[in-house]
N, C-alpha and C positions, 0 to 999 in steps of 0.2 A: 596752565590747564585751561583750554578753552570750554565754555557754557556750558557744549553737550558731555564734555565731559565729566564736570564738576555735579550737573544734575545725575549723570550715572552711577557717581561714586555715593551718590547720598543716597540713591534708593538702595543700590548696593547694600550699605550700609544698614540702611532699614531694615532689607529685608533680612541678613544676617541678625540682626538684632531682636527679628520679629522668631527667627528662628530658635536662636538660641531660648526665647523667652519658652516660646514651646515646649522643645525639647528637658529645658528644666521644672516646665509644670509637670512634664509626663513622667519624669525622674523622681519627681515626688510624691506624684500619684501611688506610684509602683513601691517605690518606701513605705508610704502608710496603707498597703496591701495587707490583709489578714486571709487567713483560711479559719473557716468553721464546718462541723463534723454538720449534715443535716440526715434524720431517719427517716424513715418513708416505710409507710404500711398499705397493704392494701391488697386487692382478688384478683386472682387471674381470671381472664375471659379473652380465651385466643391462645398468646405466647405470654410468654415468661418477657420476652424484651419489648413486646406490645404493651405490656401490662404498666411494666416498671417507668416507662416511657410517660404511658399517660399519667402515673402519679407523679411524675416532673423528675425520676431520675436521668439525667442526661445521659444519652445513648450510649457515647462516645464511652462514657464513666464503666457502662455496664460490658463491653467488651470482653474484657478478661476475666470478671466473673462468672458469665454465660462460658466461658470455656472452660473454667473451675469447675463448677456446677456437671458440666456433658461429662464429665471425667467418671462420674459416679450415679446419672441419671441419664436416661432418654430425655430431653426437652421436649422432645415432639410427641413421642404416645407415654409416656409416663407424669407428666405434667397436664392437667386439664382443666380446664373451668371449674373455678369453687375452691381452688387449691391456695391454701395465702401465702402471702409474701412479706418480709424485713429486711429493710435497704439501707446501711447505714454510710454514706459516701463523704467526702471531704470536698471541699472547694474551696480556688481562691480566689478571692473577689478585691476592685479598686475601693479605695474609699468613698465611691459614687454606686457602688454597689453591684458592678459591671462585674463577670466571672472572667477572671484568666487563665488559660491555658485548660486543659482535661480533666476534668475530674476524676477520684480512683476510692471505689469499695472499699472499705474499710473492714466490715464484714458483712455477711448475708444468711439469711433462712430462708428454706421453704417447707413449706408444711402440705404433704402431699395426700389424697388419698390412696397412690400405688405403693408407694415406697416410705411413709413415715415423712417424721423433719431428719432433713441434711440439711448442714450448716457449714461455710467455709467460712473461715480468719485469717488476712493476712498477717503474716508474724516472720518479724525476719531473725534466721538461728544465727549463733556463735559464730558462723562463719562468714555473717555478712549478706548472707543470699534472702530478699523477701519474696516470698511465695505463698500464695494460699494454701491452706490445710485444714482437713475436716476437723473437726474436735476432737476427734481418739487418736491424731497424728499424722494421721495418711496424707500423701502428698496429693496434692487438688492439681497439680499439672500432671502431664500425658509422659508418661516414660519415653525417655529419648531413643528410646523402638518399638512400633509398632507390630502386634502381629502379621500377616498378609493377606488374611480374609478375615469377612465381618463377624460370622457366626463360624464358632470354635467346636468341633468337636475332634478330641484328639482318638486317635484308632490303634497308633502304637507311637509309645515314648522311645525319650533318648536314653543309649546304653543295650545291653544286652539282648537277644532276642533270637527266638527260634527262624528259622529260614520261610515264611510264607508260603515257596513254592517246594519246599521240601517235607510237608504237611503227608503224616501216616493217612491212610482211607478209614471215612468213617466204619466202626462194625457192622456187620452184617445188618444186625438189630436195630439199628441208632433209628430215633425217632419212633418206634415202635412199644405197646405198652412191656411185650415180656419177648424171652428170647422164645424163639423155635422151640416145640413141645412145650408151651405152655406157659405160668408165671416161675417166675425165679425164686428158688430156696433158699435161703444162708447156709451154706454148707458149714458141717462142725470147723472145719481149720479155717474159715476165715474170720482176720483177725476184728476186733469188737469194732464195731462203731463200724465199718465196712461194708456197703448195703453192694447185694451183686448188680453187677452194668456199670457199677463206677469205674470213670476212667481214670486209671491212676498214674497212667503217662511219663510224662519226665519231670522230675524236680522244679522246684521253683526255681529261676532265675538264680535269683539269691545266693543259693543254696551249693553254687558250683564256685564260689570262689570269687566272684566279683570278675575283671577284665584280664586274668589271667586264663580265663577259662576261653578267651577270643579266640576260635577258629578249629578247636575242637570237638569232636564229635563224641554225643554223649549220651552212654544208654539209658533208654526208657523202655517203658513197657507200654504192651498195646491192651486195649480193652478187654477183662477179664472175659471169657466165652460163656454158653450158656453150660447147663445142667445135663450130661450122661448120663443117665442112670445113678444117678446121686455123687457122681464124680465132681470134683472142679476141675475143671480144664483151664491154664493155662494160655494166654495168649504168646506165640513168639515173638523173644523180644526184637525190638528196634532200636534203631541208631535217629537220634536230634543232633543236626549241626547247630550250632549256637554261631552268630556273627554281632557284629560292633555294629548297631542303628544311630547313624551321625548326627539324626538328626530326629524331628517329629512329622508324623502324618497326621495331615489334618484334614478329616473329609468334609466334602464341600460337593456339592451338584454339579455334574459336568459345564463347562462354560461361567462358572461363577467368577468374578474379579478378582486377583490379586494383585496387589498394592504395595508398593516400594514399603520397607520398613521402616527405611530412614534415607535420609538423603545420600546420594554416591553418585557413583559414576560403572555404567555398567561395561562390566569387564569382559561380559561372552551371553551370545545370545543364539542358542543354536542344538539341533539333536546330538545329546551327548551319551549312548551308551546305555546302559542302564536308567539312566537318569529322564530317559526318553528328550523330549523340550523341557533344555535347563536354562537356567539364566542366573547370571552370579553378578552383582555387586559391589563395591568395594566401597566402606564409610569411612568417617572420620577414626581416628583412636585405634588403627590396625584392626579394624571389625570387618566383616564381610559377611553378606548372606547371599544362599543359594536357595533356587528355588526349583522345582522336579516334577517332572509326569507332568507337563502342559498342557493342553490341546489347542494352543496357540502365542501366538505373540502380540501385544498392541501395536499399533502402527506406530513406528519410528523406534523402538526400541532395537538397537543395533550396538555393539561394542562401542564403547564412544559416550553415548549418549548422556546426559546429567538428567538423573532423576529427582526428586524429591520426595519426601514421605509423603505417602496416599496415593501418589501415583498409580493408574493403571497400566501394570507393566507386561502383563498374560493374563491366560485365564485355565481354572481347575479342568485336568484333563486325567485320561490315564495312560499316557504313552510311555514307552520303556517296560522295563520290567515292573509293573504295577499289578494287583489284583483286582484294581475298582477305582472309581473315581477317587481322588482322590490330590492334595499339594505334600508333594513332599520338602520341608524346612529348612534349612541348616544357618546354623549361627557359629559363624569361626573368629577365633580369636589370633591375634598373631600365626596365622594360619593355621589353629588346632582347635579342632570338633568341640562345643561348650554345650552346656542344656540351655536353647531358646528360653523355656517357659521359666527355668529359674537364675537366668541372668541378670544380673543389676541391671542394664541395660532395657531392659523387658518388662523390669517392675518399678511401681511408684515408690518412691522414696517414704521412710517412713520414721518420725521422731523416737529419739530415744536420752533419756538420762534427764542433763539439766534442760536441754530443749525442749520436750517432752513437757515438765517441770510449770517450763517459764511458759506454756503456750493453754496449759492450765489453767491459769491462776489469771492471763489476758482472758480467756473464753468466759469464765467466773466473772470479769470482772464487767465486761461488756454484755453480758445478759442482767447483771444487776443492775448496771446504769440504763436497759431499756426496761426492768420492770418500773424504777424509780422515776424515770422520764412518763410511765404511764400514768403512774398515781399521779402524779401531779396533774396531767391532763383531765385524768376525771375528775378531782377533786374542784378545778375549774366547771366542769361541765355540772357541778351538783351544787 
């Protein structure tokens, strides 16, 4: 081995040497690594993640419980200055005192003047899954579907229902304080409790038999008339179709956004019939939702497309056979009509039994170790 070789292999050498020495400092670094729980108190002025921030909880840490939190609060107008906060998070630090990797809530309060104290705990159930959950159970994440517009008002549910466009004419009188000739009498044959001008119409719902009654037409009566000469008259009777609503309506102001439920892949994007601008997509789990009455499309929403939850994918219109602005819904299951609003799928999950139990007795215990952590504090400060 000539000179410049033999000096190669030695620095070589060294610097392998210089390495390994490293890499076993940082090995043992990382060995005498501890995590410790640290609380944090203190006022809002601004946001909720501005706030927590400036009392030194790490951003990063607060991620997931800011989305625990929006599950059950506005952050933005339900949260305001003056409102307090409880921060209890975990970190892991080198034995130089350096933090490793992310921090994660452990649990959190807020003490609101809109809404009271909500409080989320993470706790992980019998089956392994940890997720945040309010105190009484309720699951602190966002159901794996969302509705399709922000502000809900429903106008007609899923399941049975009279035909909209096949709607008797209001009576003569309607709106008015009394019929033609004057105020209305109780005639002696009408039966108690029955004041005259009530509309006594068709049956409840209910009351036909549940989905057997689909597609039949079924008598009612029309608004009792007014007073002959101390007669009761009689209105002739009518016929209600009753048909199967697959779905819910949900009104919304012309032009409002709707929003992918949940992630898919859209299956038709186009005037469908009845359905006016429909557009259907296809989830995970053989799920699928349709969407109705449009008055438009987003850009790029075409068959094909992969969407994601929140997505804006149309907007509230009333095209098709509609009576009013309005989205009409639908949640299919292995391709058969389900109720949106009371589908697993739609709602947060919610504890029950020994979970339930065990998330108790963690909320009990962790509210007593922050009153015990305060005494102490003041008893210092006294």
């Amino acid at each position: 081995m000539n000179k410049s070789s033999l000096v190669a292999a030695l620095a070589g050498a060294l610097l392998f040497g210089s390495g390994a020495s490293a890499q076993t400092d940082d090995a043992s670094q990382e060995s005498l690594a501890f995590t410790r729980q640290i609380a944090v108190d203190g006022t809002i002025a601004g946001s909720l993640e501005a706030s927590t921030a400036t009392a030194g909880v790490p951003a990063a840490a607060m991620v997931e419980a800011l989305q625990a939190f929006a599950t059950s609060i506005d952050l933005g107008r339900e949260v305001g200055d003056g409102d307090r906060f409880h921060v209890r998070y975990e970190q892991t630090f080198t034995v130089t005192g350096t933090p490793i990797g992310t921090g994660r809530v452990v649990w959190a309060e807020l003490r609101t003047t809109a809404k009271g104290t909500l409080a989320i705990h993470r706790f992980r159930t019998r089956d392994g899954a940890e997720l945040f959950w309010l105190a009484n159970g309720q699951g602190a994440t966002p159901p794996a579907m969302r509705l399709p517009v922000e502000i809900v008002s429903i106008s007609s549910g899923f399941g049975l229902r009279a035909d909209p466009f096949g709607q008797p004419p209001p009576p003569p009188t309607a709106g008015k304080s009394g019929a033609m000739g004057g105020p209305l009498r109780t005639p002696p044959a009408l039966p108690p409790g029955l004041k005259p001008g009530t509309i006594t119409g068709e049956k409840p719902l209910s009351s036909y038999g549940g989905a057997s009654s689909y597609g039949r037409s079924t008598p009612g009566y029309a608004a009792p008339g007014g007073l002959n000469g101390g007669n009761w008259q009689h209105a002739p009777r009518v016929t209600r179709s009753l048909f199967m609503h697959e779905g819910v309506d949900l009104v919304a102001p012309t032009g409002t956004p709707v929003r992918a439920a949940a992630d898919g892949v859209v299956i038709g994007a186009a005037p469908n019939g009845r359905y006016g601008n429909w557009i259907r997509i296809d989830h995970a789990g053989k799920l699928a939702t349709v969407y109705g009455h449009l008055s438009g499309f987003a850009p790029g929403i075409v068959a094909g497309t992969k969407v994601s939850r929140g997505d804006v994918i149309g907007f509230v219109g009333s095209t098709g056979r509609s009576t009013g602005a309005h989205l009409h819904f639908e949640l299919l299951a292995d391709g058969k009509p389900v109720n949106p609003i009371t589908h697993p799928e739609t709602k947060r999950s919610v504890l029950r039994g020994p979970d339930l139990d065990r998330l108790r007795k963690q909320v009990a215990h962790s509210l007593a170790e922050r009153d015990r952590e305060a005494a102490v504090e003041a008893s210092f400060r006294n």
